[in-house]
Every structure is written in structure tokens, then in C-alpha cells.
C-alpha positions, 0 to 999 in steps of 0.5 A: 503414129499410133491409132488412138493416141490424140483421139483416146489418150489423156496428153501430158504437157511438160514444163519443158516442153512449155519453156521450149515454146516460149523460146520459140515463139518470144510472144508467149514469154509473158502468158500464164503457164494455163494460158500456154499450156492451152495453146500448147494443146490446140497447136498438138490437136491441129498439128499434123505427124512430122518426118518418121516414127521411131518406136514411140516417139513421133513428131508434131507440126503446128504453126503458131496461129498469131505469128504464123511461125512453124514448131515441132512438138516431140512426142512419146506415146505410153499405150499402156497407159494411154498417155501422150507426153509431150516433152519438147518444142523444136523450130521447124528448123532445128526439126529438120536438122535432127532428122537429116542428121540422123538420116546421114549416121544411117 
């Protein structure tokens, strides 16, 4: 991942992103889109980078602290704009499947 993008960059949660959580982790459905967009962020900030880079986009994983249940958070750094975006959350799962689908067409 980039050097300052979570220390320096101003990080942008997308409203898909949050609808994807949602979907993830069910007993976020009825939390307020502040509320939800918080925890969004504490899970970036204690997540870990997740399989590889490709340009600039990367991978987060958290782990939801009240049901323990893993996501991955898809990321896009914008250096010019010390911007991240965070634009969607997978299952660990789905996360997996992606890369070793990718890894399988190389």
C-alpha cells in the first residue's frame, strides 16, 4: 500500500461500501448511516492490507469486534489527492475467491 495513504489521507466511505457491510455483517442493518459509517472506519484503521496490490487499489481485513465475523474492505488510493475511497466490503470469502480466480486467468 502506499506510504501515507491511512496515516495522511482524508479516507471517503462510499454509500455502497456501507450497504455492502450491512449485507455482511446483518446486525448493522438498523444502525444509523454516522453510526455505520464510524465503524466502517475504526475496522480500516484496525484492519491489516489483505493479498496484493494492483496499482491503486488494495485490500483491507477487519474483523467486525461484536460477531468476530471477517470483511475485507476494497480500497482505491488517489495520491494526488490524498484520498482514499473506500468502494466496497466482500466476506472474507468472496475476497479469497476473487484473488484466486485472478491468480488461475494468470
Amino acid at each position: 500500500m502506499h506510504q501515507h495513504s491511512k496515516r495522511d489521507a482524508f479516507i471517503l466511505v462510499t454509500d455502497h461500501s456501507m450497504e455492502s457491510f450491512k449485507n455482511n455483517i446483518p446486525s448493522s442493518m438498523c444502525l444509523e448511516k454516522k453510526k455505520l459509517k464510524g465503524i466502517v472506519l475504526a475496522m480500516y484503521y484496525n484492519g491489516v492490507e489483505f493479498g496484493a496490490q494492483f496499482g491503486r487499489a488494495f485490500l483491507i481485513r477487519s474483523t467486525h469486534t461484536f460477531s468476530k465475523k471477517e470483511v475485507v474492505f476494497a480500497c482505491e488510493f488517489q495520491p494526488d489527492k490524498k484520498l482514499v475511497v473506500i468502494k466496497t466490503t466482500l466476506s472474507l470469502e468472496h475476497a479469497i475467491a476473487n484473488m484466486e480466480s485472478i491468480v488461475q486467468r494468470r
